[in-house]
N, C-alpha and C positions, 0 to 999 in steps of 0.2 A: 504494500500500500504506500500511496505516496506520502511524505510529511505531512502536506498541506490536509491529507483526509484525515489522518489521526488527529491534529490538531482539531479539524470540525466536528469529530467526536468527542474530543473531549471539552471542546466549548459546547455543547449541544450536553453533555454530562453537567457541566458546570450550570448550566443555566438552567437543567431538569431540580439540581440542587438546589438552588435561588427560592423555586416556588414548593417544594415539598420535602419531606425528612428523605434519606439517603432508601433509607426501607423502602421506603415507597416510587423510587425511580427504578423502571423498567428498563432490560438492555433495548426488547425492543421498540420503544417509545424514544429513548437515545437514539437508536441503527435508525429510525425513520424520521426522525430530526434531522440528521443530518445525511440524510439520503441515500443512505446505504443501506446492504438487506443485515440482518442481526448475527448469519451466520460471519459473514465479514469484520464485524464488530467482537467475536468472538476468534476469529483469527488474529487479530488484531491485539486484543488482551486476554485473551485467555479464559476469563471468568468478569465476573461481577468486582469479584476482589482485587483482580490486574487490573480494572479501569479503575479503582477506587486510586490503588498505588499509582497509577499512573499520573491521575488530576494531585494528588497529594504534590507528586514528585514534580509536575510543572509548575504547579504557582509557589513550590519552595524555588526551584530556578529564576521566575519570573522574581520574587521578593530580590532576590541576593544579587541581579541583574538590575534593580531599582538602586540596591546599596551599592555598585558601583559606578551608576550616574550620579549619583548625591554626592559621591568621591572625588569626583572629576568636574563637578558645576561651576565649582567655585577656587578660589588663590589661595583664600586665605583659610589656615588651619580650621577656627573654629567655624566660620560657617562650611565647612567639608561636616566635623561630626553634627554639626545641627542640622545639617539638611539628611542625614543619616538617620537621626533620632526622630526627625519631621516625617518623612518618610517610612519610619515604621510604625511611628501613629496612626497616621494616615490610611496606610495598607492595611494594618490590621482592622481599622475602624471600618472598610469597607469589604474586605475582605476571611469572611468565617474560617476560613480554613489557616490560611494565614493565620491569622490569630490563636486558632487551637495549635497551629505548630509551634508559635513561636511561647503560648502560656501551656502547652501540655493539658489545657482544659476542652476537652471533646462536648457538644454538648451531644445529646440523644439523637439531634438531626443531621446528623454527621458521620461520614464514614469515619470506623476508627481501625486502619490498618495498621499492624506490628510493623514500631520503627525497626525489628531483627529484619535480616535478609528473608527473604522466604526461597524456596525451591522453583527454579526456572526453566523451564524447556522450550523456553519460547525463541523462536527463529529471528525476532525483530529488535534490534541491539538497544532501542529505545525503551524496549518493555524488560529483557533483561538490567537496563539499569533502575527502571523503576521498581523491579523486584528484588535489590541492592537493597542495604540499608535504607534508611531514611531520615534526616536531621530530628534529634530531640532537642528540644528547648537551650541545652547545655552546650550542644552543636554550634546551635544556632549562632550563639554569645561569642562561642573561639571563630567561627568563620568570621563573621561581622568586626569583629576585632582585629584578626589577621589581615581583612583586608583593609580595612582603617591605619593598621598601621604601615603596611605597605604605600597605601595611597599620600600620606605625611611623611612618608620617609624617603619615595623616591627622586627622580630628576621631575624639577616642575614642582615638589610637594608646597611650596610658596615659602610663609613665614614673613616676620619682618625683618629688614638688611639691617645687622648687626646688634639684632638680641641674641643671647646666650642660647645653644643649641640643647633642646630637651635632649635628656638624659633618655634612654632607649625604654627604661624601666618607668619611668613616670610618663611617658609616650603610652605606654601598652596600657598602664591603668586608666588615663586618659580615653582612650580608645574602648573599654572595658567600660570604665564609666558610662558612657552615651549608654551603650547599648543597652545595659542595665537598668537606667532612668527611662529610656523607653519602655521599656514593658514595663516597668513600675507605673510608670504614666496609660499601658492597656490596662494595666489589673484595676489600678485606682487612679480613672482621669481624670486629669485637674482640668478648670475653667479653661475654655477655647482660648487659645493664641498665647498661652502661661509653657508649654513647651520650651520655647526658645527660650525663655527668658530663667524657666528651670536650670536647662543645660547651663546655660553660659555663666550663671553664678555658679553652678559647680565646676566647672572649668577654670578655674584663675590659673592652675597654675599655665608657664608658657610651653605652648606645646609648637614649639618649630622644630623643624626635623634634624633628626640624632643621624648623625653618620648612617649611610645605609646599611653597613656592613654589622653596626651594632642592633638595627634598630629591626634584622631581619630574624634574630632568633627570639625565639617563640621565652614566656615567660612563664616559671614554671611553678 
């Protein structure tokens, strides 16, 4: 099958979720959404359970593909993690799946597949990866971080010319930090447009980028 039809199956999955609990969407009510016959749809993913894995496994890619434009929008250090933090408000706030990946809180209307690997025989290297692990919440945190401080630490990370170069280690908590007050801001959010203004008074300290070569190993 081509990209573009699995995609329309899993937007036409996505959207059957929108208006009813997960229980209650049919493959073939999906396969004739998006215009395909169901036997397809089941070549395709396998079961009921590989389309679950599947939609899970894209709008985790779709989120962490959001956190690397938020990375790249801006010059200056701290609006990179603010638009990181704004961005996973946002996503989560629109976004149910999202949100249970990134809070671990499934609710009833929601698929809830094992972030373990599961057993794959599937011919379609897209659904073998979605039958791969799958980020937990703890995941979530070191990805979003590693790539936070990647993004601050490489060529282009900005900074101001000639303040003292954060230390590689208060860089990573910095980085850790965001990610953290975001979802603290999904579990318990605060009054509209208090975001930015959360982050940034947790941010003092200065976070311009630590040598690369320090700033690329992981904190442990």
């Amino acid at each position: 099958m081509m990209p573009a039809a699995r995609e329309s199956l899993l937007d036409a999955a996505y959207t059957a979720l929108a208006r009813r609990p997960w229980s209650a969407v049919r493959m073939v009510d999906v396969a004739a959404a998006a215009g395909v016959s169901r036997q397809t749809l089941y070549n395709e993913f396998g079961s009921k359970d590989g389309l679950a894995r599947a939609l899970v496994r894209r709008e985790a890619d779709a989120y962490l593909a959001g956190v690397d434009r938020a990375l790249t929008a801006h010059t200056d250090p701290h609006d990179r993690l603010t638009a990181t933090a704004e961005w996973t408000t946002d996503t989560a706030r629109s976004n149910a799946l999202v949100r249970a990946m990134l809070t671990g809180c499934w609710s009833e209307r929601l698929p809830t597949p094992t972030l373990a690997r599961v057993p794959s025989s599937s011919a379609v290297p897209a659904q073998r990866r979605a039958d791969g692990p799958l980020p937990s919440p703890s995941d979530f945190v070191a990805l979003v971080r590693d790539r936070a401080m990647i993004a601050l630490s490489g060529p282009g990370s900005g900074g101001t010319p000639g303040a003292p170069r954060t230390d590689a280690a208060d860089l990573a908590r910095a980085c850790e930090l965001t990610i953290r007050l975001a979802l603290s801001c999904i579990a318990a959010p605060p009054p509209d447009g208090t975001v930015t203004d959360l982050l940034r008074n947790a941010l003092r300290l200065n976070v311009s980028a630590p040598t690369p070569t320090a700033a690329t190993r992981s904190p442990r």
